[in-house]
C-alpha positions as CSV (number, residue, x, y, z in Angstrom):
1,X,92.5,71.4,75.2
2,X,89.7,72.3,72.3
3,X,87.2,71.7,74.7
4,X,87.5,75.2,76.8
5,X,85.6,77.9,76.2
6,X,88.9,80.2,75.3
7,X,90.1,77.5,72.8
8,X,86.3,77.4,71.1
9,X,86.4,81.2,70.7
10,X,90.0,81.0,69.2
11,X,89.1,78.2,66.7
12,X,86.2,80.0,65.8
13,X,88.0,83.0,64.5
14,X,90.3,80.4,63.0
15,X,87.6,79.2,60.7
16,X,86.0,82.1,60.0
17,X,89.4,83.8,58.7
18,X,90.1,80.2,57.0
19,X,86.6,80.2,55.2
20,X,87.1,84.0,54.2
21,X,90.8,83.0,52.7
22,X,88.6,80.6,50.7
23,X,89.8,77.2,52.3
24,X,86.9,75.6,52.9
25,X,88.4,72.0,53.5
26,X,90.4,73.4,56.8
27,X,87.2,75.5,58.2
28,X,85.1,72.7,57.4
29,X,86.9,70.8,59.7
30,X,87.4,72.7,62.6
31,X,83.9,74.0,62.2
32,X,83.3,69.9,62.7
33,X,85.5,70.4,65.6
34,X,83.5,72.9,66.9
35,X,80.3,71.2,66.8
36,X,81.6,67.9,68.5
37,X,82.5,69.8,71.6
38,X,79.1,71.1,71.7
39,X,80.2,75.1,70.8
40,X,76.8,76.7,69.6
41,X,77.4,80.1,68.7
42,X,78.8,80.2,64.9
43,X,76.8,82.4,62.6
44,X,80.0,84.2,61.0
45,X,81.9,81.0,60.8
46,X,78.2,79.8,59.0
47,X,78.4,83.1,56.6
48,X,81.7,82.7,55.6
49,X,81.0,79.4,54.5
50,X,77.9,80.2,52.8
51,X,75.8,78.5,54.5
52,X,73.4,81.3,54.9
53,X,70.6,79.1,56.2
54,X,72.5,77.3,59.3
55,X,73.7,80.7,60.3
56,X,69.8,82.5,60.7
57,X,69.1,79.1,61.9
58,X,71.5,79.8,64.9
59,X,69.9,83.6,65.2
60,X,66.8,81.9,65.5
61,X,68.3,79.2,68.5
62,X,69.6,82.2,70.0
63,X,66.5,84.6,70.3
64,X,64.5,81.6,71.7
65,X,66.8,81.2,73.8
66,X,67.5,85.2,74.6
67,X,70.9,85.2,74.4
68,X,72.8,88.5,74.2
69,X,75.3,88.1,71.6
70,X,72.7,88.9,69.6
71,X,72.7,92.3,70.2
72,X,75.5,92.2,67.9
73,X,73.1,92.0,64.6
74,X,73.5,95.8,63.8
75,X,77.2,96.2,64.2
76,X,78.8,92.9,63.8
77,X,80.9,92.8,60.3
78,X,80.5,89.2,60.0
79,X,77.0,89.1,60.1
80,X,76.4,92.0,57.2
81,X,74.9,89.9,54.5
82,X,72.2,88.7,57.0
83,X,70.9,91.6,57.7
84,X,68.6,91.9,54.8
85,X,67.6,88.8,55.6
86,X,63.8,89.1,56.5
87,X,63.7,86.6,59.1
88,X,66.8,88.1,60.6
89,X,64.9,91.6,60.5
90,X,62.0,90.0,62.5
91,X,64.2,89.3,65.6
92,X,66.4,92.1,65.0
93,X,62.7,94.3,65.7
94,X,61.4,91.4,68.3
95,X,64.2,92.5,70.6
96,X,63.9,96.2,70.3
97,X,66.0,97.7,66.9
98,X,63.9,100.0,64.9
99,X,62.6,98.9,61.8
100,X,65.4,99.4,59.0
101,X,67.9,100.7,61.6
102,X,70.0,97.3,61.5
């Protein structure tokens, strides 16, 4: 079933490696999967597609909502390019990483 939360995490990953092997069509779609069965957590899957701005846009969801994932930003692979992102530095120092330490 795509609906549990094992099966979300899988076709995530899915995506992601799909997006990074460069077809877009196929993560497109089960990043459309994704959103219809309400999975909110997709920032790499985002990257990978290059939509840079959905993925802070998710960081953003996820600090107002405090959710811990995000104490991924400094070590997370996927999530390299965003780093220098200055909005992504703001919540990276909001909850508590040093200035130019992520």
């Amino acid at each position: 079933e795509v609906g549990s939360s094992e099966n979300l995490f899988v076709l995530r990953a899915l995506g992601y490696a799909l997006a990074s092997a460069g077809d877009l069509d196929q993560a497109r779609a089960i990043l459309h999967q994704l959103e219809e069965a309400g999975f909110d957590w997709m920032p790499g899957l985002y990257v990978a597609l290059g939509e840079e701005e959905e993925a802070v846009t998710q960081f953003e969801a996820a600090f107002a909502a405090r959710r811990d994932a995000l104490l991924e930003v400094r070590c997370n692979p996927d999530w390299e390019q965003l780093r220098e992102v200055p909005r992504i530095r703001e919540i990276a120092q909001a909850i508590g990483f040093p200035a130019g330490k992520i």
